[in-house]
C-alpha positions, 0 to 999 in steps of 0.5 A: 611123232615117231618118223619112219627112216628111209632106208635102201632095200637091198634087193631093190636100186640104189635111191636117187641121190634126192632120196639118198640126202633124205634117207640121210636127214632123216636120221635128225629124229635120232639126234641127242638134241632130243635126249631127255637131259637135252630137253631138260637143258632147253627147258631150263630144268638144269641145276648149275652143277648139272649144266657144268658136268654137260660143259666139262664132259663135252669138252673131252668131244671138243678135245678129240675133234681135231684129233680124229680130223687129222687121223682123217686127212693121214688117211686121205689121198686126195689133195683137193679132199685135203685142203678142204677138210683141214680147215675143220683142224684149223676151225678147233685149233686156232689160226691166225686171227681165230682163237679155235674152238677148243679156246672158245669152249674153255670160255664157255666153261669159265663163263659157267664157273669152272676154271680152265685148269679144271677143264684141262684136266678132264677130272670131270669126264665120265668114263661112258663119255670117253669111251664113246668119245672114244670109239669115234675117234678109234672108227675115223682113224681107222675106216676109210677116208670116206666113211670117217667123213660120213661119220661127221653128218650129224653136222647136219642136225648141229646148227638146230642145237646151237640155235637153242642154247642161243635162243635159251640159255641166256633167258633160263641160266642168266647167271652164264657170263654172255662171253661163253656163247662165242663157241655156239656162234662160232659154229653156227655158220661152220657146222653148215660149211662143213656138212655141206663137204661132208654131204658132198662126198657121201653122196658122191660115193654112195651110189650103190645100195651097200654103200647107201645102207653102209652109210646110214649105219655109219651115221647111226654109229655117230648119233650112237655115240651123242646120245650114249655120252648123254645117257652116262651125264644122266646116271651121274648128274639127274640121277645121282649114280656116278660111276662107283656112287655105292662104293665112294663118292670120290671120282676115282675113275681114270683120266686117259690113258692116252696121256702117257709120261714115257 
């Protein structure tokens, strides 16, 4: 069933701020949890070549996290905004009794066969999943502090997508080493911290219909993004057409630019 959005008209009032969470949430029909190759992952139709090529692609998203959290608190004034958020930093990086996200997904990807080294090196990520990456970490760092936190709202849709790697990778991939699920765990109960800060704020400063509608089109943006970065996994892994697949097979592709050696 396809669900109608709830959006503000722009003649009419602002929604309520009930209405406002509900226009809000009911953007989790766009969510990438039901992306065909999503779907195919649930339903234990991946290959493990296809599961490791999800693995090392999301890794480059796992990499920029900390990145575009810390452009927004460069951004952001208000010390009390402050404080909150950086725990997000800190949730990826690691801190004292925390290894971090970033560590917890390196796991995951010995736990499916590739070597830290491999996932460091990002030989793997498509260039349609870093420019996607990308563009979201371009947008936090330079739109308002406000909206780079909007932008963060798919945290809304994300503790629903842990739960059914949880729930069915070890029944369908039980060749994954169980110690790779730290990650989905971890962030299960972080996620649901986190959107709770990021919900607060929007609707705080959403009270008119131009911030309403603004808002809405900022987390399109953001399942925008998820779901191309999944569209670029499906040409390369389900069906056989990576980038330059008619001229060679050699992933020749660029690794970053931003990694300069100046």
């Amino acid at each position: 069933m396809v669900l109608t959005a709830i959006t503000p008209c722009a003649s009419a009032a602002p929604l309520s701020r009930e209405a406002f969470r509900e226009a809000l949430m009911s953007k989790g029909q766009y969510y990438h949890l039901h992306h065909p190759f999503q779907q195919a992952m649930a339903n234990g139709e991946l290959s493990r070549e296809q599961l490791q090529g999800w693995v090392a692609n999301r890794f480059y998203y796992q990499l920029m996290i900390p990145q575009k959290d810390a452009a927004l608190l460069a951004n952001c004034p208000d010390a009390a905004t402050r404080r909150r958020w950086v725990q997000r930093l800190l949730d990826h990086d690691g801190h004292a009794g925390d290894e971090g996200g970033i560590e917890a997904w390196l796991a995951l990807g010995e736990a499916v066969g590739l070597p830290r080294h491999t996932l460091l090196s990002q030989e793997h990520v498509l260039p349609g999943v870093r420019f996607a990456v990308d563009a979201y970490r371009h947008f936090v760092a330079s739109a308002p502090w406000q909206e780079a936190a909007i932008s963060s709202l798919t945290e809304l849709f994300a503790p629903l997508a842990h739960q059914n790697r949880l729930d069915t990778w070890p029944q369908y991939y039980p060749w994954i080493n169980e110690q790779g699920y730290r990650y989905f765990r971890k962030r299960l109960s972080e996620a649901r911290r986190d959107v709770e800060h990021g919900l607060e704020i929007a609707l705080n400063v959403c009270t008119t219909v131009a911030l309403q509608q603004r808002a809405l089109e900022i987390l399109q943006f953001k399942l925008d993004v998820l779901w191309s970065m999944l569209d670029a996994m499906t040409m390369a892994y389900q069906l056989g057409r990576p980038p330059y697949h008619t001229v060679t097979q050699e992933a020749v592709y660029h690794r970053g630019l931003e990694r300069s050696s100046y």
